[in-house]
N, C-alpha and C positions, 0 to 999 in steps of 0.2 A: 454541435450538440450542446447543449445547454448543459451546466454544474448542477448533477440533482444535489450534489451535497451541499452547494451555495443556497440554493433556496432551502435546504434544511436549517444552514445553519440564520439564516435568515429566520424563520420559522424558530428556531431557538433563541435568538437573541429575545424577538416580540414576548415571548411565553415565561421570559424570568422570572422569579420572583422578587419582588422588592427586597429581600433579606438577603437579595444576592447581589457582591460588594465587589469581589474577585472575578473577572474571567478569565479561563485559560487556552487561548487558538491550541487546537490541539498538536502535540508537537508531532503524532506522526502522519498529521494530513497536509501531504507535499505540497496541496499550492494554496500554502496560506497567505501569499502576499495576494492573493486574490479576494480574499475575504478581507482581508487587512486593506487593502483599495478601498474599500466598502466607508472606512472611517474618517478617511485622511481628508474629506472634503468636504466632509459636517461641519457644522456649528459646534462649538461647544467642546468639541477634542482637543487636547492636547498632546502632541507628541515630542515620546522622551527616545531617543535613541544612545544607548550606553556604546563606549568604546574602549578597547584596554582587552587584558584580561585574567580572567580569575580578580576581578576587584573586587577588594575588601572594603570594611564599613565607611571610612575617610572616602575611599575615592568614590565609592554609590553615593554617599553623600555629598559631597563635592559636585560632583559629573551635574546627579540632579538639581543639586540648587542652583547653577550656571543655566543649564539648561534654561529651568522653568523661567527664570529670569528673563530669557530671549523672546519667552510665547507670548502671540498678540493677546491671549486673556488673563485672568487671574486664575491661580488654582481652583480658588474655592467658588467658581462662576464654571468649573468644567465639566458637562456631563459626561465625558468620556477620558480616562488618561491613561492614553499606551506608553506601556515600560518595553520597547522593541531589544532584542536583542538578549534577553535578563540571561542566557544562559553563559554568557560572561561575566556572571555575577556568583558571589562563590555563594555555593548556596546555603551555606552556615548561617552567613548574614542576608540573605537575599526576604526570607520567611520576618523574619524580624522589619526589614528598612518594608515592606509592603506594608504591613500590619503597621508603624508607624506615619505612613502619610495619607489613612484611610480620613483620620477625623479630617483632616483639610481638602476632602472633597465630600463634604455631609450629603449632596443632593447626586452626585454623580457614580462610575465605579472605572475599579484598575481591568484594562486589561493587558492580561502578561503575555508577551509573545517570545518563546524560546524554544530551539531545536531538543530543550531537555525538561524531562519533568521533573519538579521540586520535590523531593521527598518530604520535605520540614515542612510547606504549606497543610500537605497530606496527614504528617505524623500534630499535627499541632490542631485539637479539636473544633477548638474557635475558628480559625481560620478554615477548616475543612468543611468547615455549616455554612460558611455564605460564599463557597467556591464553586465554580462549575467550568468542566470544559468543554468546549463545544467547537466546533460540530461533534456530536456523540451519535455514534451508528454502531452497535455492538456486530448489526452485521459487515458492517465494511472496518472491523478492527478498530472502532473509533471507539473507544471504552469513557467513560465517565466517571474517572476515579476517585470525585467528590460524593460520588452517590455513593458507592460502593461501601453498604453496612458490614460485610459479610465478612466471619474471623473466614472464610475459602482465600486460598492463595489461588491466585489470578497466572496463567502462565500466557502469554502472547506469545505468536508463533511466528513469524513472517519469513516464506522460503521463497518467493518471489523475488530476484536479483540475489543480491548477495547474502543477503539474510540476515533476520535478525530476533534477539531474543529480550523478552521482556517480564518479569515479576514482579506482579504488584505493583506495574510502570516502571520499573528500575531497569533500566536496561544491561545485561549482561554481557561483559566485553572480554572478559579475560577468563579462556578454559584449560590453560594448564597441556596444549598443543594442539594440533590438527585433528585427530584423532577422538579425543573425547567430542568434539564438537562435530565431528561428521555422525561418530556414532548417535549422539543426542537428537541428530535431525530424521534418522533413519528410525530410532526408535519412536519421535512422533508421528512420521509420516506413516509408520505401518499401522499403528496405536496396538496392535494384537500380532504376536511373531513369535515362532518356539527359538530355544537355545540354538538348534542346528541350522535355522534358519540366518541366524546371525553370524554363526560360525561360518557359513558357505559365503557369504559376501565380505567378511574382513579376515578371517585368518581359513582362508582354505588347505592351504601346503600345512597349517599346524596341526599335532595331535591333537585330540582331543580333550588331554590333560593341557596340556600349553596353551590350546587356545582357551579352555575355562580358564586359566588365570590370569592371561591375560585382559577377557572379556570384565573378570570382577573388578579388578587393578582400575581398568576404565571406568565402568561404572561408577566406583568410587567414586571417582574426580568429578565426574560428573554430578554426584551427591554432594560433593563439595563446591562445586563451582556454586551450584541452586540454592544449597543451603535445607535441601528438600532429598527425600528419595524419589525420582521420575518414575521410577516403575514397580508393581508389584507382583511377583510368582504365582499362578492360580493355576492351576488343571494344566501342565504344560505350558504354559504362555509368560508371556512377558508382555505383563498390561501399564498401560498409563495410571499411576494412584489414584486412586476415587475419591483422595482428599486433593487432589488439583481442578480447579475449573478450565480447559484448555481452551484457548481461541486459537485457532489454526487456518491462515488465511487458505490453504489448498483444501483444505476439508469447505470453507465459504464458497469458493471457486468452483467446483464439484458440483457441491450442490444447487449453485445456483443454475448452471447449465442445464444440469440433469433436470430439475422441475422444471425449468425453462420450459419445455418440449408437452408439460399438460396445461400451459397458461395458452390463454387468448392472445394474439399476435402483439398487443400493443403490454399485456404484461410480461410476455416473455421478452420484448425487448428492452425491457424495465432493467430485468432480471440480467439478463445477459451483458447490457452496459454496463452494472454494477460488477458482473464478473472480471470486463475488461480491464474495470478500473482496478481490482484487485493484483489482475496480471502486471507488474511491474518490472517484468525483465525475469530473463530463462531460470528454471528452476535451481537453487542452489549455484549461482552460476563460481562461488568461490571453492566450491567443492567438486573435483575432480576425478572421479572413480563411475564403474561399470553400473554401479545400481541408480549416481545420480544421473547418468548420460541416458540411462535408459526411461526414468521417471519423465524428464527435464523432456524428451522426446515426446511422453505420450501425453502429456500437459499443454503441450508444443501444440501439437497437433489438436486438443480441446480448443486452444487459443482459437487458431485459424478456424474451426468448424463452427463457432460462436463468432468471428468476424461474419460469414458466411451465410450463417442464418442471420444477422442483422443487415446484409446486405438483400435478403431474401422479402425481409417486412418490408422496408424502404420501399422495393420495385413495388409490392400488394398496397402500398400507400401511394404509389408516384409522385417518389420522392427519388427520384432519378440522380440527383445530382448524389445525397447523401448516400445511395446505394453502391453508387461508384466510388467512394472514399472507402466504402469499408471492403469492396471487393479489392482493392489497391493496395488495401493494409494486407489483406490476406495474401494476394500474391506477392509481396515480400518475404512472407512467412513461407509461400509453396513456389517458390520463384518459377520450379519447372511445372506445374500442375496446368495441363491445356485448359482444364474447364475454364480453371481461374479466367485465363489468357482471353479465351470465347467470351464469355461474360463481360468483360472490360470492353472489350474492341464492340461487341454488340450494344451495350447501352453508350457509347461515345457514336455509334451511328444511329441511333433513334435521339439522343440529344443533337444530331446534323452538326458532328465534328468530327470528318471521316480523317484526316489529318491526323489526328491525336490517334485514332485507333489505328491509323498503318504506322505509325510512331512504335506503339504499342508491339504490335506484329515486328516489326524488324526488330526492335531487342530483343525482342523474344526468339528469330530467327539465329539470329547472331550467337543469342547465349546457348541455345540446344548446339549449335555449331559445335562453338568451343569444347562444351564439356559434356557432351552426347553423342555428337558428330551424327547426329539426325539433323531429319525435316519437321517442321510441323505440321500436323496432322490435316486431314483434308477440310475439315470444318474451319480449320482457320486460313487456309491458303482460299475459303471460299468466301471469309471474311473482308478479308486481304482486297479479294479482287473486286467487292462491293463497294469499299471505301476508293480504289483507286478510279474508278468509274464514277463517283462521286465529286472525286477532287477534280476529274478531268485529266 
């Protein structure tokens, strides 16, 4: 399956504007050595890779002047000069040492490649007018926070794997225990939840004097950690503040599936690969309690049903081979689920490789064994006997 985001950001580089000096690979689109490939084998690039860490002005300085010294062109002959690595770079000085080596590439631009965003690029107005990051997809959490006029605080959400939280790019790392930080995901993921609702999933055994003050005590921290209040009191509820703009990758997720199902077969699988890409590993998976085991389940099972249906388009296209990758992914996800099971072993016998699908069939026999101490159902032992008659 082809990187829609690679041809986006392909599509982004082309549409620059000239006054644009800075680029930034975005630092939370995972496979940016793929886009980064894209450079390494032009004309006119030079790459700089830093090493060390937390280096200050001396050794960026240093590092680079050695470096460039080794590169087959001249700086000022470069249309492209990647800074790999910058997040090794303390970023006090990192805003400063870009902004001084722009005059010596007058006809080309920097691009910064780092696991972290600059703050100082950002907070520094010159520099934030000829910046851009790219790939930028606000639906797929890919923000562009050179563009971004707007006094609105920006909260990024990401509950996919382990999770993680963002303000106005700033990544948030330290919440002052377990607790505030489970509560904080629970209050985004509900967006709208009364007091008792909250009470019933973290302090059930407490009164309800003990658990209110507990409940504030946390919140606090949590106002503390942001810097911000996350939530405001209206009619019963416990709302998300209407002075935060929220990106919430499961709220992206949702909805993409969910409209999925009124597109035309070829945008719904538009729609649905975008979703997949979202899915980046089980809900919350660093948080361990009843409400996330239970979300984490039914997000779970979103996942697989969206495999499913993209394995569904594939067959209506006869695109056999890719329908079977995605029905493959899904039954990992439904390991015991027969359709799955039918499905797989039947398009490996109209691709004429009965082989693979009694392959198929026997782990599957083997695992209902162990941890069901069943058979497989008769659709599949009718499978079964197709391919064995096949093979000879």
């Amino acid at each position: 399956m082809v990187d829609a985001t690679q041809e986006l950001w392909r599509q982004q580089l082309v549409s620059l504007a000239d006054t644009t000096k800075i680029v930034v690979l975005h630092p939370l689109y995972l496979k940016h050595r793929l886009l980064l490939s894209d450079f390494l084998d032009q004309a006119g690039t030079v790459y700089i890779r830093f090493e060390g860490k937390k280096l200050k002005k001396d050794d960026i300085e240093s590092q680079f002047a050695d470096k460039v010294s080794k590169q087959p062109i001249p700086l000022a002959e470069a249309s492209w000069l990647i800074l790999d690595e910058c997040d090794r770079l303390d970023d006090k000085h990192m805003s400063k040492f870009v902004a001084s080596i722009l005059p010596d590439i007058p006809s080309g631009r920097v691009l910064v490649v780092s696991r972290n965003i600059s703050s100082r690029i950002l907070s520094d107005k010159h520099l934030k007018g000829i910046t851009r990051f790219i790939p930028s997809d606000e639906q797929m959490l890919l923000v562009d926070y050179a563009e971004r006029n707007s006094d609105r605080l920006l909260l990024e959400v990401h509950s996919f794997g382990h999770g993680g939280v963002y303000l106005n790019g700033s990544s948030i790392d330290h919440w002052d225990g377990a607790l505030p930080r489970s509560l904080f995901f629970y209050l985004i993921d509900r967006g709208m939840v009364t007091r008792n609702d909250i009470f019933d999933v973290f302090w059930p055994k407490l009164s309800v004097r003990e658990a209110t003050n507990v409940f504030h005590v946390t919140k606090r921290k949590i106002s503390e950690v942001l810097g911000i209040d996350l939530t405001v009191y209206w009619s019963g509820f416990y709302r998300i503040s209407p002075d935060i703009d929220l990106s919430y990758d499961v709220i992206q997720f949702t909805e993409m599936i969910q409209s999925s199902v009124l597109e035309t077969p070829s945008e719904a699988s538009a729609k649905l690969e975008q979703a997949l890409t979202l899915y980046k590993g089980a809900f919350l998976s660093s948080v361990d309690s009843n409400w996330t085991k239970s979300r984490r389940e039914e997000l779970f099972q979103m996942y697989g049903e969206a495999l499913i249906s993209l394995a569904e388009n594939r067959i209506a296209e006869d695109r056999l081979q890719d329908a079977l990758g995605f029905y493959i992914r899904a039954m990992r996800a439904n390991p015991h689920r027969e359709d799955l099971i039918a499905y797989i072993m039947d398009l490996y016998l109209k691709m004429n490789m009965p082989t693979d699908a009694l392959d198929v069939f026997n782990r599957f026999e083997e695992s209902l064994h162990q941890h069901l101490n069943v058979k497989p159902g008769e659709a599949l032992q009718t499978l079964a006997g197709d391919a064995r008659k096949l093979i000879g």
